[in-house]
N, C-alpha and C positions, 0 to 999 in steps of 0.2 A: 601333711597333717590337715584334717580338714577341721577350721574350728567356724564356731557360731560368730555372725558379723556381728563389731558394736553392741555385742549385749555382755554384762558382767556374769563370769562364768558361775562364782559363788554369791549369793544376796546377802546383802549389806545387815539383815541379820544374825546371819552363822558368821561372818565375819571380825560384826561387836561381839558375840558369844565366846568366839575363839578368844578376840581381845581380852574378856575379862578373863579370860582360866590361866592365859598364859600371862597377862600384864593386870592384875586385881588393881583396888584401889590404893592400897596399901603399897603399893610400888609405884603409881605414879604419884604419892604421897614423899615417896624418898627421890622422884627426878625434880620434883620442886624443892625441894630440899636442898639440893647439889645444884641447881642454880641459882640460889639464893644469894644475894651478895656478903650476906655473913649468915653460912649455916648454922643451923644450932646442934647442939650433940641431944638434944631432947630428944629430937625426934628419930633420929638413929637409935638411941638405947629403947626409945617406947618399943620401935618397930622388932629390934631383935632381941629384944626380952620375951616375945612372943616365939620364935625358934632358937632355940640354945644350938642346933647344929649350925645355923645358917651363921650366929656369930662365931663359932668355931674353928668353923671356917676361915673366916674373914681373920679372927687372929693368926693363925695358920699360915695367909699370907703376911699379914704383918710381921711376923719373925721369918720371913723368908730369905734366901739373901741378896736377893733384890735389896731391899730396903738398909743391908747392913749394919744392924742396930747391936750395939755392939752386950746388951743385955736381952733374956728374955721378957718379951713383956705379956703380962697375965691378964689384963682388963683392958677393956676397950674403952675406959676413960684416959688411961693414961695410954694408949693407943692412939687418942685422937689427939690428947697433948703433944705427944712424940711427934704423930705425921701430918697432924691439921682433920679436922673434922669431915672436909671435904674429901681428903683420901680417903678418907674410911667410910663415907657414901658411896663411893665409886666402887669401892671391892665388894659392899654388902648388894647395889644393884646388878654387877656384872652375876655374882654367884647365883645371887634370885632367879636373876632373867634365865641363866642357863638351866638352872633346876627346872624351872616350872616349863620353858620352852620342850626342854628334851621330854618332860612325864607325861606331856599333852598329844605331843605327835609320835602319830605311829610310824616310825620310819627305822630303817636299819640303825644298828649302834656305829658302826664304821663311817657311815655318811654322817649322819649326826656329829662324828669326830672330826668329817673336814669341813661341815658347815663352820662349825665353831672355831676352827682352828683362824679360818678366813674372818669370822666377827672378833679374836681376839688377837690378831695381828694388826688390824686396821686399828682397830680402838687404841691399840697400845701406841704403833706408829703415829696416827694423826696426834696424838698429845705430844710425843717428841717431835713430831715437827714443829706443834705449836709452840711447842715453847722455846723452840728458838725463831719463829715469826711474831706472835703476837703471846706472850706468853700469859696475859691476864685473864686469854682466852683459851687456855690449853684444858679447862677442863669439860670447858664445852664440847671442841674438838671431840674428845676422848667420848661424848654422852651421843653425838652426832653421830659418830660411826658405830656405837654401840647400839642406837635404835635406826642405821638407815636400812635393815633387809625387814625389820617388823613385819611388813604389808606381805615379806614372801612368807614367812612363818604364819600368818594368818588364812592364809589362801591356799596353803596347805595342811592346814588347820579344817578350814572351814568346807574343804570337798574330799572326796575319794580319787577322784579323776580328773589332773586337773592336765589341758592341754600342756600349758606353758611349762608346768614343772614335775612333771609327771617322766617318770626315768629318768631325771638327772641326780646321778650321783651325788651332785653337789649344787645345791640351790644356790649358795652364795656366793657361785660364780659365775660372771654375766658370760653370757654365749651371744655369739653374731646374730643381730634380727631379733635378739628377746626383749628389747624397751617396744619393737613396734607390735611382738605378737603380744604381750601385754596391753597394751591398749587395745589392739583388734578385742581379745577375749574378756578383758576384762574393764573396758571403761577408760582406762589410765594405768600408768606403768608403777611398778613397784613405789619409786622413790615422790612421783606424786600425790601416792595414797600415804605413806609415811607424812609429808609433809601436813598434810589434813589431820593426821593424827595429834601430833605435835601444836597444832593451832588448836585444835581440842583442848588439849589439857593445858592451856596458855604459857607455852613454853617461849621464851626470846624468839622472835623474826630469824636472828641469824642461826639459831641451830635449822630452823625449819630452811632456810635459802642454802646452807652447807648439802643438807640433806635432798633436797632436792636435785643437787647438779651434782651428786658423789661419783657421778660415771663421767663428766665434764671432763674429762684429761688434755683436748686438746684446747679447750677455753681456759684453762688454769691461770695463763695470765690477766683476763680479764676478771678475776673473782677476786675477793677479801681475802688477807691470811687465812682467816678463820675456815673460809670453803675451801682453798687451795692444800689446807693439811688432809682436811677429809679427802679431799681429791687423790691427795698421793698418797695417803695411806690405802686407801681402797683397790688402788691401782697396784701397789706395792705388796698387800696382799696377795692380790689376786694373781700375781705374776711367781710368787713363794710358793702358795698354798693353794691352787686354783686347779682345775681341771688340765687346763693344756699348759703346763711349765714349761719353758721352753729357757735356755740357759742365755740364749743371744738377748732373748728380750729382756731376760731380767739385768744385765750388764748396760744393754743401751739403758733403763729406764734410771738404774743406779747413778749413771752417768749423769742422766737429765737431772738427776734428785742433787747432786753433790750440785752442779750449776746453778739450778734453781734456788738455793740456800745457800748456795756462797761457802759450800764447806771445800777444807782439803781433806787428800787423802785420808790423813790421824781423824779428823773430825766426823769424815763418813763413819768408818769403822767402828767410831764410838757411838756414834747413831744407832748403830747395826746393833751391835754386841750391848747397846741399853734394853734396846726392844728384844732381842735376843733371850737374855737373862729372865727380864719380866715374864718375856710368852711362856716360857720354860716352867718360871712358876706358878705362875694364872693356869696352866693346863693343868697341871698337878694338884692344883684344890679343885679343878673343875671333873677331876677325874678323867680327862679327853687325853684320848693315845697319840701320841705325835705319830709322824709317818717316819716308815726306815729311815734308818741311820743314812743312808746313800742317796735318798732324797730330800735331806732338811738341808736345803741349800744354805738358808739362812744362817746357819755356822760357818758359812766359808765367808771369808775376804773377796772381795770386787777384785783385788788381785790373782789370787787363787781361782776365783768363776772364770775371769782371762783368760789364765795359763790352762785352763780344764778346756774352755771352749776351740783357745787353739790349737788346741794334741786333738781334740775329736773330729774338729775341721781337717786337718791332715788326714785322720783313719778315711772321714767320708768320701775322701775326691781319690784315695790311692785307684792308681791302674795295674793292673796284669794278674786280678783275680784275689781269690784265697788265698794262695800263698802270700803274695804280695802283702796282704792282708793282716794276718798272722804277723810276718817279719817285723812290718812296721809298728803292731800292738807290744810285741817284744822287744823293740828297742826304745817305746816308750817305757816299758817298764824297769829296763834296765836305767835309762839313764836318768828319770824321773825318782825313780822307786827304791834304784840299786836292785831289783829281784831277776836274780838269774835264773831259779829253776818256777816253769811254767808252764802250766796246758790249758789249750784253749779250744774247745769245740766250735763250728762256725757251721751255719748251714750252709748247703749247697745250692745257690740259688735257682727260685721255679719249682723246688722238689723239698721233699722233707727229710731227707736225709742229713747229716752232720760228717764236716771232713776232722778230726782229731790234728790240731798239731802240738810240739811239747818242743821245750829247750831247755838246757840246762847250763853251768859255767861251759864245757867241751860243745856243746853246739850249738856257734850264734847262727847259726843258719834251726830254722824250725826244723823239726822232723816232723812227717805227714802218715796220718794213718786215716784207712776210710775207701770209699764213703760208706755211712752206714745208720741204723736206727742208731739212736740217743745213747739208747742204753746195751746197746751191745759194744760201741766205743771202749778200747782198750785204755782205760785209764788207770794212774797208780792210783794207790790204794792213801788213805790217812789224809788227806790234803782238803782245804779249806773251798765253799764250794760261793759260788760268786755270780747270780745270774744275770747276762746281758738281754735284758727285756724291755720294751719302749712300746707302750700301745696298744699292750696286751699279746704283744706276740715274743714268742723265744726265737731271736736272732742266734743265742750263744750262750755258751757258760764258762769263765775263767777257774780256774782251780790253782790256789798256792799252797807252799806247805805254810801249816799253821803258825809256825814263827817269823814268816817273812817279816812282818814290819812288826815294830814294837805298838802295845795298845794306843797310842798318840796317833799315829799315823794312820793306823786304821781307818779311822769313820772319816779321814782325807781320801781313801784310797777307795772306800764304797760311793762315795760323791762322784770321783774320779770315772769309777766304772758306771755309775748313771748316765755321764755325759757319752761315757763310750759306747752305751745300747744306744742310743739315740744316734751317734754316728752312725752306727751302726745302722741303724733303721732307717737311714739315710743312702747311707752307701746301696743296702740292697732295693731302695725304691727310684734310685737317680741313676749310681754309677754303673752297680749291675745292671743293670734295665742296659744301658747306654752299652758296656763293651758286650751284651748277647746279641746286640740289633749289628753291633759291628763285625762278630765273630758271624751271623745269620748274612753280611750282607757280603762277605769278602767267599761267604761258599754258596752262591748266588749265581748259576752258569751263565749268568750275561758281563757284561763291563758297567757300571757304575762312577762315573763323574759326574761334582757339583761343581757347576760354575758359577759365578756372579755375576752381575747387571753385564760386565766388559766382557764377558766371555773366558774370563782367568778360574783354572784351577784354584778351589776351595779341596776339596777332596774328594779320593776316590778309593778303589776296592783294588783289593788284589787281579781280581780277571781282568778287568781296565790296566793295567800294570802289566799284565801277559800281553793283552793286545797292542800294547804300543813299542815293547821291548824295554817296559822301564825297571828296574830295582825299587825305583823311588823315585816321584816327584816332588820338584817346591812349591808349594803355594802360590799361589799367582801365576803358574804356568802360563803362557797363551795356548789354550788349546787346538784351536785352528790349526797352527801351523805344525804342532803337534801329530794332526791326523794325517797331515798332508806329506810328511815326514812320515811317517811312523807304517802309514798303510796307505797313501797316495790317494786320500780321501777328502775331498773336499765336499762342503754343501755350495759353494761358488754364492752367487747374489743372496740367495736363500740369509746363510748367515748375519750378512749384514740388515736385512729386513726384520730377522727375529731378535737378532741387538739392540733395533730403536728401539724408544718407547711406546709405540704405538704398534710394534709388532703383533705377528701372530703368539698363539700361547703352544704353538705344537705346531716342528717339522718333521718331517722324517723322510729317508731314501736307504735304496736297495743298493748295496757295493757288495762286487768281489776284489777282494786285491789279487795284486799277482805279481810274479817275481819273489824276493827277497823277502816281502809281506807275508803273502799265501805261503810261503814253505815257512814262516816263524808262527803266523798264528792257526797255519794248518786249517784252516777255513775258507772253503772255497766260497763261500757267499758271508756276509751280513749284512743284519737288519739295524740301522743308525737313527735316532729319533732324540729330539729335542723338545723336553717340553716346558715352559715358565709356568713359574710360579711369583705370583706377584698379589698382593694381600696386604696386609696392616703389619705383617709380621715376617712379610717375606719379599727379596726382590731379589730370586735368583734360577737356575734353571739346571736340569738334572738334564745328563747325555746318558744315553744306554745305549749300548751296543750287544747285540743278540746274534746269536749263532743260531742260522738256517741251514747247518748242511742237511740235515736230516730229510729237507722236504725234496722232491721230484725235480727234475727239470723242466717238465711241463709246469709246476707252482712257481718256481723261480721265474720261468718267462710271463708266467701271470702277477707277478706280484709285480715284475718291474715294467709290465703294463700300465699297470693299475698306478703305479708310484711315477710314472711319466705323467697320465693321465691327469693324476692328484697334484702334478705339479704346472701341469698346464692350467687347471683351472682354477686353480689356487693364485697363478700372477694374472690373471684378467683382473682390473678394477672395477666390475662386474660382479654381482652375487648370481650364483646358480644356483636352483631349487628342481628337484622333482619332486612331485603331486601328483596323488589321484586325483579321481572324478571325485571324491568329497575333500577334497581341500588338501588332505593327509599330508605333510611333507615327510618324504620316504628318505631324499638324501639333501646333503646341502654341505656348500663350499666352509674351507676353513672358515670365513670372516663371519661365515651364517653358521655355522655349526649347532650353535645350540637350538634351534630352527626345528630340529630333526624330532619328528613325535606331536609336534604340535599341527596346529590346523593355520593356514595362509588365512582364512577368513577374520580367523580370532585374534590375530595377531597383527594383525593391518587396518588402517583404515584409509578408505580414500580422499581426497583433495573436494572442495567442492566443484568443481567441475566435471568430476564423475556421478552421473543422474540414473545408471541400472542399480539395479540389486548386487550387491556387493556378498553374495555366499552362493551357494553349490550350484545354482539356477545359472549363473553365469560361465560352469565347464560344462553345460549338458552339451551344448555342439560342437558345432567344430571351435577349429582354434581361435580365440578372440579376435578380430581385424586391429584394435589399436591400442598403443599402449594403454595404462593404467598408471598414472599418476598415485600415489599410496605413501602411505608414512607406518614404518614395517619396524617393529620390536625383532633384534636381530639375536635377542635371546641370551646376552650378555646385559643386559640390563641396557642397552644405549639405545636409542632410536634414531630412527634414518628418511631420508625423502626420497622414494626413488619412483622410475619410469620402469616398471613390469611389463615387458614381452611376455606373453603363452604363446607355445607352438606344442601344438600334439607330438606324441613319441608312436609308436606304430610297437608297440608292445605286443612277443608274442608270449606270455605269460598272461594268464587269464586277469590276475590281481594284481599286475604288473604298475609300474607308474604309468601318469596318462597324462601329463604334459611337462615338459620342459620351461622353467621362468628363470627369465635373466634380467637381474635389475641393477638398472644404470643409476651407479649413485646423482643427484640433484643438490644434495646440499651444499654441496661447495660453489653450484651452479647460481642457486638462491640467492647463498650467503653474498656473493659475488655481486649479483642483482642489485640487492639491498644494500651494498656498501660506495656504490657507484650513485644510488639514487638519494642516498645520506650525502654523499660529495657534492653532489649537484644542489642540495637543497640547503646545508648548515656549515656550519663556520665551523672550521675543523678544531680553534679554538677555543671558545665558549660555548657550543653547540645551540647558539642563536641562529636566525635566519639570517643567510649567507644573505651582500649585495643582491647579487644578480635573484634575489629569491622576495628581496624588501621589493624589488620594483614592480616585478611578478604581482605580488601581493596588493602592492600598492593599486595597480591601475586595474585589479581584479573586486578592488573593494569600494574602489572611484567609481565605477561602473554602477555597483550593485545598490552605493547610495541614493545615485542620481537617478537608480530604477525606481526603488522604493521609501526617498524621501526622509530616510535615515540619518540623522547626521554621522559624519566621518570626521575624525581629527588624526593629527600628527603631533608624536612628542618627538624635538632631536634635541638633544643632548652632546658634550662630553665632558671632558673629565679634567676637571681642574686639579692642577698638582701631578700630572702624571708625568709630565715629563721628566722633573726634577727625580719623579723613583726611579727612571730610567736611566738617567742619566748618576747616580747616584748607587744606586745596589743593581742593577745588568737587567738584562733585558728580561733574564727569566723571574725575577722579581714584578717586573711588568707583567708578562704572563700568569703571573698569580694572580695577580690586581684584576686583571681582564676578565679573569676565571670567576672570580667573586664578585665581580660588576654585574657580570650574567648571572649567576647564581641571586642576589639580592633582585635584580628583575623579575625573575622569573616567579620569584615567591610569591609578588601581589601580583600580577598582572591576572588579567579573567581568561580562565584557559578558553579558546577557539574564538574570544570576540575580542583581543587585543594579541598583536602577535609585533616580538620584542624582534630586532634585528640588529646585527653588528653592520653597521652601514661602510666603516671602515677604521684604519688605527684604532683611536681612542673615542670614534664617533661613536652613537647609538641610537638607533629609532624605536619608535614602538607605535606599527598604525593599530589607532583605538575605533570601533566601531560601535554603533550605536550607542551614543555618547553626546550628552549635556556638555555644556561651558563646565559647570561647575565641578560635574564627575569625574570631567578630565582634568580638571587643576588638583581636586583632590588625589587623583589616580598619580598625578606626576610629584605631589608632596609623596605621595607614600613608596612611589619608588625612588623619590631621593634620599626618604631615610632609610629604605631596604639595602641601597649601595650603603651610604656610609657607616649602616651597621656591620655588612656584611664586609669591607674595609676594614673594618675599625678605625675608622675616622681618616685612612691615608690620605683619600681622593674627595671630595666634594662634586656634586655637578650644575652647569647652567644649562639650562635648560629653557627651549622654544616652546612656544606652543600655536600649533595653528588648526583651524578647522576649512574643512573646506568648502569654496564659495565658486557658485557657479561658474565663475571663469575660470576658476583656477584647471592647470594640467599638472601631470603627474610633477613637471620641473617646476614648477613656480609654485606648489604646494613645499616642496622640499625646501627652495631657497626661501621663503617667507619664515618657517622653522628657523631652518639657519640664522636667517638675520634677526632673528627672535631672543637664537642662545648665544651669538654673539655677544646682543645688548647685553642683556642680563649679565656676561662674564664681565663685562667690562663695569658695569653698576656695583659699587660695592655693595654687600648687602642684600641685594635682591638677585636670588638662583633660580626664579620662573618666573617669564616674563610670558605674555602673549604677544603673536606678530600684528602686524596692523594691518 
């Protein structure tokens, strides 16, 4: 849907326009009213002394029997004595709001009937919830859910065309992505503009905060009672009376509701069956059509939705078809229902035809007629007619005779059958679906096995079954030794390569068997191939086996050419590529496969050590002289460092390939490099500068002072209290310590003009370069608080400090330190000293 960025679809004009036709002043006159802390009846009688229907109404409900009253009552004074002033606010704005809402928009009467059903489930609900949370605030609740869709009845009010709610059936029910396509199209989402509404007419904070967060379900426990009723009543509608009902969710949500209110069982049900009663009546003065009998879930029991949803679970998962299908619908019926005689049409799935089956006391088995159109199905005549639809589509239709169940039962058994089209619509979108790919894979002339990561039977097809000599296998077979068995086929190494991890994703080899094999599977050649599947969602690998008798014996000697070939050059740890003269790669080895189609130019780049031009100028001759060092996209997403050989191919095909590349992987060569010259340099511990790397440095930076008149200093340090951790919690507690000694060095020091070293044990250096007295006393305070932070106060350090003086050499620089932080440990109190 393409809509307009950030700009509001309808103007804040037609929007108040809309506001006043459907909300006048004269009604928001009666929501001040209703949240007044003591309404008056004044202004209730002013208002509906102006409509005689509208209070007509409103008594209408008062003598309804919701309310119970055990007289009729004729005036709405002694109406508001009986129920409180404030009930009789609430009936006279709910009927307003509905009249004038429905006379203003142009919208179907049927939609109009589930909008409203959805605004007087919630209304009714959040009040019973509140008043068993906060109940001082139950009538707010009740006024909150009654004005939180406003802003959608304005905006549909106020345009012809509106993206957000333009073909939906039902506006007041939220659909996935409509709070953010609202703000895209319109500024702000439904319940944001309500909330501005509401601050308009100086309605309480908390109705405007309830109404804001109405869709909030999974923050409920962070909200106010007051927002949390609005919250589950909205939800609780919308899962009733909403576009997608779905029976599982309304049962979890039931669940959450009885938790989150601390109800039992009895206490739910009375929840239910209060709001139940009410809606029942509230639609009856609002003139609004409830939906069939077999979808007003809200008459059933949480126990009942249960028992419904687990009978329809069974229909959806049954195997072995139609029939199957059938059998199991009629032994629910029997044993659920008591109804013995029953027909039930079913489609035939893929096709629109319908199979007939029928049972009666003499036949627990169905009887099957069909397949055939709808309506030429041979059915008896006189019987009650029952459609299994979910989604707009006719999965089926049940037929009993008219006296099966007494009128009680009935509007149980249309519920009953709601759940079962949806099984139903289920079964033909999962299970069917699932046994035709299986009936589709078992007449399949090749063999079919799934293995898993080990190589074990997961499953397989009936032709795999032929081919091996089996009836049936278990699960976890080893297949291997299965082939090796079964048709004297092994893949040998191969196997074991495509089982690592880091295997290829596809093998394959050419076998005949022979003997005892070839005269069972009557196949003098096949084609065997392995291919992985490894993904987010999968880590397992499919075997096929294909029958090639059909092709020549010159194909057979070329394929097991080619399949030698493919297997030769597939175990070199070498990549092979052919190329034209413009880069083209024509073929390439398993590990390069996906290589093939693209250009060696554009998918490589060279090292800096290669100084020509790197595209098509570089095959115009002969064959390169030397390698090519290159770092080559191998078209699985990984990248590689390798040494490229070219050597021309003597192609007698005009368009033929024109050179042969073979790349000798490097990375391991590199990695190798570099892990040897990390040994040699750093402390495999703290990844300080190793000894042998301080001295190095040392007499490399002695040198460089005494060139250029820089001064050089030396901090050495250790570590007071270490021993005791060591000796005390193990040595790998010490290795901690060490870990985080370097780590807090490392944090202040000047990267590349002080370079920190593990000198040894618990020792540490750090030569500082150009460098002050004072920089370097403050450089050694602030790595002694970097250790002791970075410790957490375990260790302490003393610490030397020395700069260097003409005569000193690399050893009398060290030992001067040393006897530096000697002193200082030995000094209580003083942890930097300098040497003399």
């Amino acid at each position: 849907m393409n809509v307009p960025q950030g700009r509001p679809l309808a103007d804040e004009e037609a929007i108040n326009r809309c506001l006043q036709l459907t909300f006048p002043p004269v009604m928001v006159q009666l929501v001040q009213a209703l949240v007044a802390p003591f309404p008056e009846f004044s202004t209730i009688a002013r208002i509906l002394a102006m409509d005689p229907m509208l209070a007509a109404a409103v008594l209408n409900l008062v003598n309804s029997p919701y309310y119970g009253l055990g007289t009729k009552v004729a005036d709405l004074q002694r109406a508001a004595t009986v129920l409180g002033t404030r009930e009789i606010l609430k009936l006279a704005l709910s009927l307003s709001f509905q009249k004038r809402v429905s006379s203003e928009l142009k919208r179907p009467q049927q939609a109009m009937y589930q909008d409203w059903r959805l605004v007087v489930w919630s209304s009714i609900a959040a009040e019973q919830i509140a008043l068993r949370v906060q109940p001082d605030m139950a009538h707010l609740a009740y006024l909150a859910s009654l004005l939180k869709d406003l802003a959608l009845f304005m905006h549909l009010c106020s345009a012809d065309e509106d993206p957000v709610l333009s073909g939906k059936a039902c506006i007041t029910s939220l659909e996935r992505d409509q709070l953010s396509l609202e703000n895209t199209c319109w500024g702000a989402d439904h319940a944001a503009m309500a909330r501005n509404i509401i601050h308009r007419w100086g309605l309480p904070e908390a109705i405007a905060e309830a109404i804001a967060n109405h869709h909030d379900l999974d923050g409920v426990p962070h909200h106010p009672p007051l927002t949390q009723a609005v919250i589950l009543g909205t939800q609780w509608a919308d899962l009733l009376h909403g576009q997608a009902t779905h029976p599982a969710l309304i049962i979890q949500f039931e669940m959450l509701l009885r938790a989150r209110l601390a109800l039992d069982d009895q206490a739910l049900e009375n929840l239910r069956e209060s709001c139940a009663q009410r809606f029942k009546s509230m639609l009856a003065q609002l003139a609004i059509q409830d939906r069939p009998v077999g979808a007003r879930l809200y008459e059933q029991s949480l126990e009942t939705l249960q028992s419904f949803y687990f009978l329809g679970a069974e229909l959806s998962h049954v195997a072995g078809g139609l029939p199957s299908l059938a059998a199991t619908l009629g032994r629910q019926l029997r044993w659920y229902w008591n109804v013995q005689r029953w027909e039930v049409a079913l489609r035939v799935p893929g096709g629109e035809d319908y199979l007939l089956f029928s049972a009666d006391e003499t036949t627990p088995t169905p009887r099957q007629a069909g397949p055939g159109p709808f309506a030429q199905l041979p059915w008896q005549s006189g019987q009650e007619r029952v459609p299994l639809s979910a989604s707009g589509t006719d999965w089926g239709q049940l037929r009993l005779p008219k006296d099966a169940l007494p009128p009680a039962r009935k509007s149980a058994l249309l519920v009953y059958c709601h759940f079962m089209a949806m099984a139903l619509e289920n079964y033909y979108r999962q299970q069917a679906v699932l046994e035709a790919k299986a009936d589709t894979l078992d007449a399949l002339p090749l063999g079919v096995a799934r293995l898993d990561r080990e190589g074990l039977l997961v499953e397989a097809n009936r032709r795999f079954l032929d081919y091996v000599g089996r009836d049936e296998l278990a699960p976890r077979t080893p297949v291997r030794p299965l082939l090796a068995e079964a048709l004297g086929f092994d893949f040998g190494p191969e196997w074991q390569t495509f089982t690592a991890d880091d295997g290829p994703a596809f093998i394959s080899r050419l076998f005949c068997p022979s003997g005892a094999a070839s005269a069972r599977t009557e196949t003098p050649c096949a084609y065997v191939s392995l291919h992985r599947r490894r993904d987010a969602t999968h880590d397992d690998a499919l075997l096929l086996i294909e029958d090639v008798t059909e092709i020549s014996d010159v194909d057979v000697q070329n394929l097991r050419q080619r399949d030698f070939l493919e297997r030769l050059l597939d175990s070199m740890q070498e990549i092979v590529l052919t190329v034209d003269r413009a880069g083209l790669v024509s073929w390439a080895s398993r590990r390069c496969a996906g290589l093939r189609g693209k250009n060696l130019f554009a998918v490589s780049r060279p090292t800096a050590t290669f100084t020509e031009a790197w595209d098509t100028a570089y095959l115009s001759g002969a064959s390169p002289a030397a390698p090519v060092e290159a770092v080559l996209e191998l078209g699985d997403g990984s990248m590689g460092l390798f040494e490229l050989v070219f050597s021309a191919l003597d192609s007698r095909e005009h368009d033929g390939p024109a050179f042969l590349v073979v790349g000798r992987d490097l990375t391991s060569i590199r990695r190798l490099e570099e892990k040897v010259k990390q040994q040699a340099m750093y402390d495999g511990l703290t990844g300080l500068f190793n000894h042998s790397q301080f001295h190095m440095i040392l007499e490399r930076e002695m040198e460089r002072s005494r060139r250029t008149g820089r001064q050089l200093g030396l901090i050495f340090f250790d570590l007071d209290r270490f021993k005791s951790i060591n000796d005390t919690y193990g040595h790998q507690a010490g290795d901690t310590v060490l870990r985080r000694v370097a780590a807090g060095i490392s944090a202040v020091v000047r990267k590349g003009m002080d370079f920190p070293c593990r000198y040894g044990g618990d020792e540490f250096a750090v030569v500082v370069t150009e460098v002050s007295p004072e920089a370097m006393e403050g450089l050694a305070k602030r790595i002694r608080e970097g250790v002791v932070t970075s410790c957490k106060g375990a260790v302490d350090l003393s610490m030397g400090l020395a700069l260097l003086t003409p005569s000193d050499t690399g050893e009398s620089l060290v030992q001067r330190a040393d006897r530096a932080s000697y002193t200082a440990k030995k000094m209580d109190g003083v942890k930097v000293r300098w040497a003399e």
